[in-house]
C-alpha positions as CSV (number, residue, x, y, z in Angstrom):
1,X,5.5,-20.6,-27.6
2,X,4.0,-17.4,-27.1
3,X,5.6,-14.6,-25.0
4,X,3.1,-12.8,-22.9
5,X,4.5,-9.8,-21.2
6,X,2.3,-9.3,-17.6
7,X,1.9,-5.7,-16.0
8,X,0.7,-6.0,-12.5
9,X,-1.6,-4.1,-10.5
10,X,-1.8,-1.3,-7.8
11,X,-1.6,-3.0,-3.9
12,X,0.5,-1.1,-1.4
13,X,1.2,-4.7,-0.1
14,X,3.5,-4.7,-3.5
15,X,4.8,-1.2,-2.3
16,X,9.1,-1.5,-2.5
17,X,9.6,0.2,1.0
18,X,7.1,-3.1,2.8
19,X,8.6,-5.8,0.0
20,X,6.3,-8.2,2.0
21,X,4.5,-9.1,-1.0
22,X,6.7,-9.4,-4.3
23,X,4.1,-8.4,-8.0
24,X,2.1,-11.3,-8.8
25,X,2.7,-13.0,-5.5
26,X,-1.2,-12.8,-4.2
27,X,-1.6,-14.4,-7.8
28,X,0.9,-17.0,-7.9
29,X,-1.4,-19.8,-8.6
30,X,-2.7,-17.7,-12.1
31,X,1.0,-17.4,-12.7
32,X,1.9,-20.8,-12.6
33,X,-1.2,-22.5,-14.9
34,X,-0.4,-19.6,-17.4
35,X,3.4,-20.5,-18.0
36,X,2.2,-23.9,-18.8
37,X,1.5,-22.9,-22.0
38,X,3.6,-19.5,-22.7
39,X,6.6,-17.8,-21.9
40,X,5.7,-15.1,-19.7
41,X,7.6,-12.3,-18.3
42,X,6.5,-10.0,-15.1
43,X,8.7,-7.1,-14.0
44,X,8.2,-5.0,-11.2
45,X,7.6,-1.9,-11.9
46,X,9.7,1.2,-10.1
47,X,8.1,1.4,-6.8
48,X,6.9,-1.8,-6.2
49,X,8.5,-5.1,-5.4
50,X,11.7,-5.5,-6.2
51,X,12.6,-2.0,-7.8
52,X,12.9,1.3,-6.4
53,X,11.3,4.5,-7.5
54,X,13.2,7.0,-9.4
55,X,13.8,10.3,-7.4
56,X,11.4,12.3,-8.8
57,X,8.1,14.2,-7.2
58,X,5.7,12.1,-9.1
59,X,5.0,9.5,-12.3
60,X,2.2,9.5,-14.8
61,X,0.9,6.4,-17.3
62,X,3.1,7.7,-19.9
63,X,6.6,7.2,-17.5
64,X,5.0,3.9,-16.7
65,X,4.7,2.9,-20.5
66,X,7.9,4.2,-21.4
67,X,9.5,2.1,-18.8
68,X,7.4,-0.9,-20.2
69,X,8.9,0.1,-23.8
70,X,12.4,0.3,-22.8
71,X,11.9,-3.0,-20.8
72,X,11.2,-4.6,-24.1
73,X,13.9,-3.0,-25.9
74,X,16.8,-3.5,-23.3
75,X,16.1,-6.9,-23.0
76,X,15.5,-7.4,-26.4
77,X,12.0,-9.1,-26.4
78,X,9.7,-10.2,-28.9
79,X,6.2,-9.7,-27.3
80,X,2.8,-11.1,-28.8
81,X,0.7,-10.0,-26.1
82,X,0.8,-8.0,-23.3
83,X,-1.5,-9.0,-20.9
84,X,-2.4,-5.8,-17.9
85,X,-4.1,-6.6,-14.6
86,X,-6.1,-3.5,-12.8
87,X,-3.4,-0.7,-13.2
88,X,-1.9,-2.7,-14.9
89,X,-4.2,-2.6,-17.8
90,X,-4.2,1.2,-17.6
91,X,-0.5,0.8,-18.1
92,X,-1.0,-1.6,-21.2
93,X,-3.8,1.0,-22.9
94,X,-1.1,4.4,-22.8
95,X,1.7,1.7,-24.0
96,X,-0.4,0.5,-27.4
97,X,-1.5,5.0,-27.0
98,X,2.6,6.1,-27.6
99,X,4.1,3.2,-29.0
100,X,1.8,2.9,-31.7
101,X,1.9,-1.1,-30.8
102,X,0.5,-4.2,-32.7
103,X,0.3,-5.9,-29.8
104,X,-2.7,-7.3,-29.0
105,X,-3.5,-7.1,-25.0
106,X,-5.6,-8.8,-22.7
107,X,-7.0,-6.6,-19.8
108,X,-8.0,-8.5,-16.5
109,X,-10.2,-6.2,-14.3
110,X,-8.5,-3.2,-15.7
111,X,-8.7,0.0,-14.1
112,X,-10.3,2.3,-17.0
113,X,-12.4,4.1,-14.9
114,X,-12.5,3.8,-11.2
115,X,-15.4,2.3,-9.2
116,X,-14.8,5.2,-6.7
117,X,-12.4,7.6,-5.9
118,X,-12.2,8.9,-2.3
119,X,-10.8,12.1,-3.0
120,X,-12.6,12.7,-6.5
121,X,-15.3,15.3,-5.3
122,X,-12.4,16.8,-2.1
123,X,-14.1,20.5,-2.0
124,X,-12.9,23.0,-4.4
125,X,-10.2,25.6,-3.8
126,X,-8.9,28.7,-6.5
127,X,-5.7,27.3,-8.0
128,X,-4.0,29.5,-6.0
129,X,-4.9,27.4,-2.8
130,X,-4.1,24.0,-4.3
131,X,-0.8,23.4,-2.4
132,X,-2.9,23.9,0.9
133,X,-5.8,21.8,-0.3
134,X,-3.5,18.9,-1.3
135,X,-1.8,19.0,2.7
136,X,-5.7,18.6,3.6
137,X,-6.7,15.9,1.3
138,X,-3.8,13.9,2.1
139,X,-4.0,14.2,5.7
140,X,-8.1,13.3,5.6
141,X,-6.9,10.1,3.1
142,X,-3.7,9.0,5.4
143,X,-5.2,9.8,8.6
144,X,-8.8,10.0,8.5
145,X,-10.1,7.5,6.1
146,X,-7.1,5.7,6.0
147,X,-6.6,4.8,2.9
148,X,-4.1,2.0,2.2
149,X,-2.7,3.1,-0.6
150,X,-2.2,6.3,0.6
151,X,-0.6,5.2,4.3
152,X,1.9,3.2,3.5
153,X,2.9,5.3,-0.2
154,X,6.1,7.5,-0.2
155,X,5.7,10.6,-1.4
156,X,6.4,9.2,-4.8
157,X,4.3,6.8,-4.6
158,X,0.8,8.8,-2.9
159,X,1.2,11.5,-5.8
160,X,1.3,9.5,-8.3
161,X,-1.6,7.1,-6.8
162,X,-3.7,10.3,-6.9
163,X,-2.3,11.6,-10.6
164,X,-3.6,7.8,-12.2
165,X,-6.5,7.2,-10.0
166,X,-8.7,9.9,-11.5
167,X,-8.1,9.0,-15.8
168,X,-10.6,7.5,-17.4
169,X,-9.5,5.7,-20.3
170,X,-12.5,4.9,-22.3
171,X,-12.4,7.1,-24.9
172,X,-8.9,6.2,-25.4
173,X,-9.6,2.7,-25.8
174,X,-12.2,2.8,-28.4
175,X,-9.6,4.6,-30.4
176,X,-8.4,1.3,-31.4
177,X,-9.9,-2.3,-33.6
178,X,-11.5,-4.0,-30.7
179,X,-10.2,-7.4,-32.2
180,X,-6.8,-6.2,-30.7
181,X,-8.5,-6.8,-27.5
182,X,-9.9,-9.3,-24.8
183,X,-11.2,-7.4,-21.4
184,X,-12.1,-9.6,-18.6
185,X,-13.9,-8.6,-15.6
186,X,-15.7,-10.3,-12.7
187,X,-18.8,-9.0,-12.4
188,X,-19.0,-8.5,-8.1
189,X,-15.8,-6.4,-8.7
190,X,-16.2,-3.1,-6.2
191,X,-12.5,-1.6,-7.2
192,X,-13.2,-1.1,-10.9
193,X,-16.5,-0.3,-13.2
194,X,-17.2,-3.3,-15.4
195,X,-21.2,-2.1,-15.3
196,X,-20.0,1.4,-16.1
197,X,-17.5,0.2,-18.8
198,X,-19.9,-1.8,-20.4
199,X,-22.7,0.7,-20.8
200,X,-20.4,2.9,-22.1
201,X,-18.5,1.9,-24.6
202,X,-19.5,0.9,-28.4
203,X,-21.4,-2.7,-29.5
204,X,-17.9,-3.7,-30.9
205,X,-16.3,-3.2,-28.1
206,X,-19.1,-4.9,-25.8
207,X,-18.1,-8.3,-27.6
208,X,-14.8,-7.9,-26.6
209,X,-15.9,-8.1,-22.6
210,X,-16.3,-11.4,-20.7
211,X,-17.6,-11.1,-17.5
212,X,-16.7,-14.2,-15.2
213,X,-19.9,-14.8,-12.5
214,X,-19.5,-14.6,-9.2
215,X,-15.7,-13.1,-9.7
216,X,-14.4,-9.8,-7.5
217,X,-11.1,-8.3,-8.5
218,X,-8.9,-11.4,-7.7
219,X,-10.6,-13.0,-10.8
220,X,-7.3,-14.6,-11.7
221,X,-6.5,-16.2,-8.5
222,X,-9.9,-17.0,-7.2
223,X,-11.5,-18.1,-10.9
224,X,-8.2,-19.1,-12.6
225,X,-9.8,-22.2,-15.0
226,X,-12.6,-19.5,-15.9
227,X,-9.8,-16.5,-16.8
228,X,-7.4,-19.0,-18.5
229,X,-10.4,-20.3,-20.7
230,X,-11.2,-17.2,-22.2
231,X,-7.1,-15.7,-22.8
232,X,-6.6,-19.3,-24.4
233,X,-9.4,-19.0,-26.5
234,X,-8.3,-15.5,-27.7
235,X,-5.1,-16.0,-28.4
236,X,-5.9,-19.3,-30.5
């Protein structure tokens, strides 16, 4: 049986602190018709569910793919494909990036690029003034706006929400064979850029994109027979 290692996405409802909502658990319906077939693992990563954040200012992709790597190694797995849901497949990307993996990975709605970024275009300060201008951005996100993500994050958790949130990983995808790949998207998704990915990178990698009609950004829950379809027929 194959052994499918599952990276979950970013939802404060996931966030370690509320611990309302365990990783996967809006998904749980995904999960279950996927272990029918393959042995699949899903940790939390630090911050959300079931494990706390290390006690440091802030993490980047990297920390989260080394954490992914020693994962692995600790528990001594042999992984065929690692399969990365909206952060999640950011997470994936930087993992094949420093490992140098032959893993093949399946990215569901993966957050390459964002759709929008609320504090993207914040006015511009001199460096000088960044400390002050990060006090105002977060008060216009947490208090203003309200962003979600941003209200209920620790301190760990909103700095590194705004250190990920702005990469775009497109370049760094099409470093790689596209047959390594199989991106799935749903094509009324408003979190992440499938119409942005797609005009963007190469005709090889273009094959390697289903796009599941009628499908938002809960593609696996909400169009489960449609997602499973396609990661079955990849990984046959």
């Amino acid at each position: 049986m194959k052994k499918i290692l599952l990276l979950h996405g970013w939802d404060y409802r996931y966030y370690y602190k509320i611990n309302n909502c365990l990783t996967w658990d809006k998904r749980s319906t995904f999960i279950k018709e996927l272990s029918k077939n393959y042995e699949i693992f899903y940790p939390d990563l630090p911050g959300f569910g079931k494990q706390k954040e290390p006690n440091v200012k802030m993490w980047t992709l990297d920390d989260y793919a080394k954490y992914i790597d020693d994962y692995i190694k600790e528990n001594n797995l042999k992984i065929d494909y690692l399969l990365g849901y909206s952060f999640g497949g950011a997470v994936a990307l930087r993992y094949k990036t420093l490992f140098n993996s032959n893993i093949k990975e399946i990215l569901i709605a993966p957050a390459l690029i964002r759709n929008t970024n609320k504090s993207k275009n914040f006015f511009k300060t001199p460096k000088i003034l960044n400390p002050i201008r990060k006090i105002i951005r977060d008060i216009y996100l947490i208090k203003i706006i309200k962003v979600p993500e941003m209200v209920y994050g620790t301190r760990f958790l909103r700095n590194t929400y705004q250190n990920i949130v702005r990469i775009n990983m497109l370049d760094e995808l099409q470093k790689y064979n596209p047959k390594d790949f199989k991106i799935i998207y749903g094509d009324l998704d408003t979190l992440v850029n499938p119409l942005k990915v797609l005009n963007y990178v190469n005709d090889d990698f273009k094959k390697r994109i289903e796009i599941i009609k009628g499908g938002d950004h809960d593609i696996g829950e909400k169009k489960t027979s449609s997602t499973l379809t396609i990661i079955n027929k990849f990984i046959k």
